[in-house]
N, C-alpha and C positions, 0 to 999 in steps of 0.2 A: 398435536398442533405445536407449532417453534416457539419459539420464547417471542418475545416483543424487544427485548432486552439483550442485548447479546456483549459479552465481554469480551475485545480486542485486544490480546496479549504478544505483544513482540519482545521477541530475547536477542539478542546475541549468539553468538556459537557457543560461545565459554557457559553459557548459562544467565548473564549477567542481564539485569531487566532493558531492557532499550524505553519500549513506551507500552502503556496502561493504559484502555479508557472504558464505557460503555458505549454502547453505540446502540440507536435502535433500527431494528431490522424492516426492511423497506420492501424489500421484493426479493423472489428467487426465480432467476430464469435460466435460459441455459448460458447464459455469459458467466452465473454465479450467485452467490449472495449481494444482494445491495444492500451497505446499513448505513444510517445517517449519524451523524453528529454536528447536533446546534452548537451554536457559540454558548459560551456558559458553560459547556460541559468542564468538570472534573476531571482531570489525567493527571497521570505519571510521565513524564519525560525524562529519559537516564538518570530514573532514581529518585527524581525531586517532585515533591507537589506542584502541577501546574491546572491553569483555565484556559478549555481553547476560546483565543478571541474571536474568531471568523469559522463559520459553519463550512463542513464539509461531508460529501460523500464516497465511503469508502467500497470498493468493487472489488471482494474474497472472492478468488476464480475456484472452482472446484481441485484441478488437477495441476495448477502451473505455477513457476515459481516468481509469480510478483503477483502483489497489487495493486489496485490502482486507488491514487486519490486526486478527486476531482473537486477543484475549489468556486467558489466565486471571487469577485471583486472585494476588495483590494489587490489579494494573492498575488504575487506576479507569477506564479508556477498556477495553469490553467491545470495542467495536469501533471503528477508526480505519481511515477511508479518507484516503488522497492521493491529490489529482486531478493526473494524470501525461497523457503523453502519451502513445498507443499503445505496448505492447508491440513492442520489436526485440529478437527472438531472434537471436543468432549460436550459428548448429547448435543444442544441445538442452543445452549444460549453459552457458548465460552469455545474462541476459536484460539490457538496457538499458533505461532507466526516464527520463522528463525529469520533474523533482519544479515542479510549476507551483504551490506555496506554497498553494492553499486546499486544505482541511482537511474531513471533513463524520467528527464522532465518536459516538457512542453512550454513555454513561457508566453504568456498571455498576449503580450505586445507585439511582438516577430512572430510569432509561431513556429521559431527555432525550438529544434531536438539537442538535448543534450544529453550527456554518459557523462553521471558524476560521480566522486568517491572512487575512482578508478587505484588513485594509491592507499587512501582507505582498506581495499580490497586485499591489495597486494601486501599490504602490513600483517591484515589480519590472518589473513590465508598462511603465510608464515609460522604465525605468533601461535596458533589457534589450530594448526595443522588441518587446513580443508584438504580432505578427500580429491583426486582428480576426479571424481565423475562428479561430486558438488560442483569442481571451480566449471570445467564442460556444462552443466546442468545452467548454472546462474549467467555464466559467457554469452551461453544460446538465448537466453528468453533479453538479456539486456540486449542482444544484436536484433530480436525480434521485434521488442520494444520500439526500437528507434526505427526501424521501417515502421510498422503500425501508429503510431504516433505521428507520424510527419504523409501518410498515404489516406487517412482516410477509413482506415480499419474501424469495425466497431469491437467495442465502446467507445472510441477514443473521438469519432465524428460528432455524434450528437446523442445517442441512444441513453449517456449519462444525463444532460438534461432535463428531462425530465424528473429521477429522481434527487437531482441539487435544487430545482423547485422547491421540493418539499421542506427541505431543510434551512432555507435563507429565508 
C-alpha cells in the first residue's frame, strides 16, 4: 500500500536543492500521481526554511518532463508547470524531481499561456552543460505545455478540480 506521505524533492542539474516539501498523496490515475499540499505546510525553497501560505495540488506524470501545479485563489498563476526531468521514485513515499528552469503558466485572470525562465534556461544550459537531447527533451514538453494549457487538454481543463477541493 503507498505512503500517505510522500516527499517532493526538486534539485537543480548541478545538484543544488531548488525546493523541499511533504505533500500527501491524493490519488493515482493514469494522468499520474496527485498529491496535495495545505497551506501551513513546511518547505525548503532554494535552500531556506520556508511556510507555504496558499494550498496547492501538485500533478507527478509518470513518464514526462514537467509537472504540474494547480493553485487556488489568491494565486494569480491558475496553473504552473515546471519542465523537469522524468519522475524517480525511491519506493512510494519520496519522488525526485530535476528543475530544468523553463516555466509554461496559465494566469488566473486572462487565461494567458506563458513560457518563462526562457534565459534562465539558456544560462543554465551553458553553465551546467545540458545534454542536446535534455535541452530537445525540456523544448518539446514546454512547446506541448503551452498548446495543452491554453486548448483544453486534460489535466489542465477541469479534471484537477476536484483534487484542489481537497486541499483548500
Amino acid at each position: 500500500m503507498p505512503s500517505d506521505v510522500v516527499r517532493v524533492i526538486y534539485r537543480k542539474y548541478d545538484g543544488s536543492a531548488h525546493r523541499d516539501y511533504p505533500a500527501r498523496r491524493l490519488a493515482e490515475d493514469d494522468l499520474g500521481v496527485w498529491l496535495g499540499v495545505p497551506a501551513g505546510t513546511e518547505s525548503v525553497y532554494h535552500g531556506r526554511p520556508s511556510v507555504e501560505q496558499i494550498p496547492f495540488v501538485l500533478l507527478v506524470p509518470r513518464h514526462a518532463w514537467w509537472t504540474g501545479m494547480f493553485n487556488p485563489p489568491p494565486r494569480t498563476s491558475e496553473v504552473y508547470c515546471d519542465i523537469t526531468t522524468p519522475a524517480r521514485w525511491v519506493g512510494d513515499d519520496t519522488v525526485h524531481l530535476i528543475d530544468l528552469d523553463l516555466d509554461v503558466v496559465r494566469r488566473r485572470e486572462t487565461g494567458l499561456v506563458e513560457l518563462r525562465d526562457e534565459d534562465e534556461f539558456a544560462e543554465h544550459r551553458e553553465r551546467f552543460g545540458y545534454p542536446d537531447d535534455l535541452v530537445a527533451e525540456a523544448e518539446a514538453a514546454a512547446r506541448w505545455l503551452l498548446g495543452a494549457l491554453g486548448d483544453g487538454t486534460e489535466p489542465f481543463a477541469t479534471s484537477y478540480r476536484k483534487w484542489l477541493a481537497l486541499v483548500v
